[in-house]
VOGU-3710 file (C-alpha; in Angstrom, 3 decimals, decimal comma):
1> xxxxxxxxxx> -5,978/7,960/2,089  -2,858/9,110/1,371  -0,437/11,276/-0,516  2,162/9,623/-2,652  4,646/9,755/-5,917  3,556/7,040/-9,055  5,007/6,720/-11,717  2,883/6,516/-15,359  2,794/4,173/-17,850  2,414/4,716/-21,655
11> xxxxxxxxxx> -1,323/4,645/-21,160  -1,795/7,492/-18,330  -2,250/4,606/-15,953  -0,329/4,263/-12,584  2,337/1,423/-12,885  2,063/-1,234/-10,525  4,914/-1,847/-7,892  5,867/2,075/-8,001  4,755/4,156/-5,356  7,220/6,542/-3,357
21> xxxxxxxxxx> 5,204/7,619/-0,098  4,607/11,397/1,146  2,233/11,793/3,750  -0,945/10,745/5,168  -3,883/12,894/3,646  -4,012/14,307/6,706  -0,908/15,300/7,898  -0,096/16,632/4,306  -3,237/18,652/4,523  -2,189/19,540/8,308
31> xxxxxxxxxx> 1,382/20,575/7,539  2,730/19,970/4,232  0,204/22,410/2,569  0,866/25,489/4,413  4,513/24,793/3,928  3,646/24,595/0,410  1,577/27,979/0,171  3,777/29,995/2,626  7,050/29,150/0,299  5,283/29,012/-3,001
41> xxxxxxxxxx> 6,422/25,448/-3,830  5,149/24,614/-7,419  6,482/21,000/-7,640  5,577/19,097/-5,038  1,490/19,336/-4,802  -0,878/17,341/-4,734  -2,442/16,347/-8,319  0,951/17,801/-10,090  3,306/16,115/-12,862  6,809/15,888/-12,274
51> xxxxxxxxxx> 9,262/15,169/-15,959  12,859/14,553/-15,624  13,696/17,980/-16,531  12,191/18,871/-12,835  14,300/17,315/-10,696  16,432/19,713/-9,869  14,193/22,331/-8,957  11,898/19,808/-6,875  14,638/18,902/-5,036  15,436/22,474/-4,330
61> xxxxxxxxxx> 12,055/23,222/-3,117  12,425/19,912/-0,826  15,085/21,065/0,944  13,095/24,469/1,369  10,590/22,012/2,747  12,758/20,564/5,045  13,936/23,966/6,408  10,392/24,836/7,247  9,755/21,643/8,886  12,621/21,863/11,014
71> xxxxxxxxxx> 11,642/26,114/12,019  7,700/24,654/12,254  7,498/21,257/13,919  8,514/19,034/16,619  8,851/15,995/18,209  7,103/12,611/15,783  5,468/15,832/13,306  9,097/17,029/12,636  10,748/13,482/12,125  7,649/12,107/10,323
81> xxxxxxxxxx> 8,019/15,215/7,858  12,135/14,841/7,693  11,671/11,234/7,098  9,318/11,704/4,106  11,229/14,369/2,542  14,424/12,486/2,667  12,753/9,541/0,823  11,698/11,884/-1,896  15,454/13,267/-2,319  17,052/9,956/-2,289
91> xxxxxxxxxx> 14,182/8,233/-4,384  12,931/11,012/-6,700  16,771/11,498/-9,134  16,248/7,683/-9,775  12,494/7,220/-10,762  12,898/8,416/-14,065  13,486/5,325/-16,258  13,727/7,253/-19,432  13,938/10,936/-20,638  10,459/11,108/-20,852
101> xxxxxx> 9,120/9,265/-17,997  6,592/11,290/-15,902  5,489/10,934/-12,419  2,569/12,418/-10,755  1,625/12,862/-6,898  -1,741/12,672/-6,215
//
């Protein structure tokens, strides 16, 4: 299993060809979610919505992310981690097709 970013269609179901990556269940269990609980990062959790009007404060708490990861980890953890959060920043801005579009991790 994994951790990932889909985008929803009209009907609350997942659209198909959309998926922006996270983590592995496991490493996001492993590392992501003590980052998460140690900074107090509401956006990006697991099972959480994410609207347009959120993008600016999810990327904030990404880069508080990536500060942890780079204090906390090493070696493939730190770059796997890095890698992953850098795909969120760059991908995250443009998944919005509309004003109302929402995505949800999970």
């Amino acid at each position: 299993m994994s951790v990932s970013v889909f985008r929803m269609n009209e009907n609350d179901s997942f659209e198909l060809g959309f998926e922006i990556p996270v983590a592995r269940e496991e490493f996001f269990t492993k590392f992501w979610q003590p980052a998460i609980d140690e900074l107090g990062i509401t956006r990006i959790r697991n099972g959480v919505e994410l609207r347009k009007e959120h993008v600016q404060s999810t990327l904030y708490e990404l880069e508080q992310l990536r500060n942890w990861a780079e204090s906390n980890l090493q070696h493939k953890d730190l770059n796997y981690m890095i890698s992953r959060i850098e795909l969120l920043i760059q991908e995250l801005p443009v998944a919005f097709k509309t004003d109302d579009t929402r995505l949800w991790m999970g």
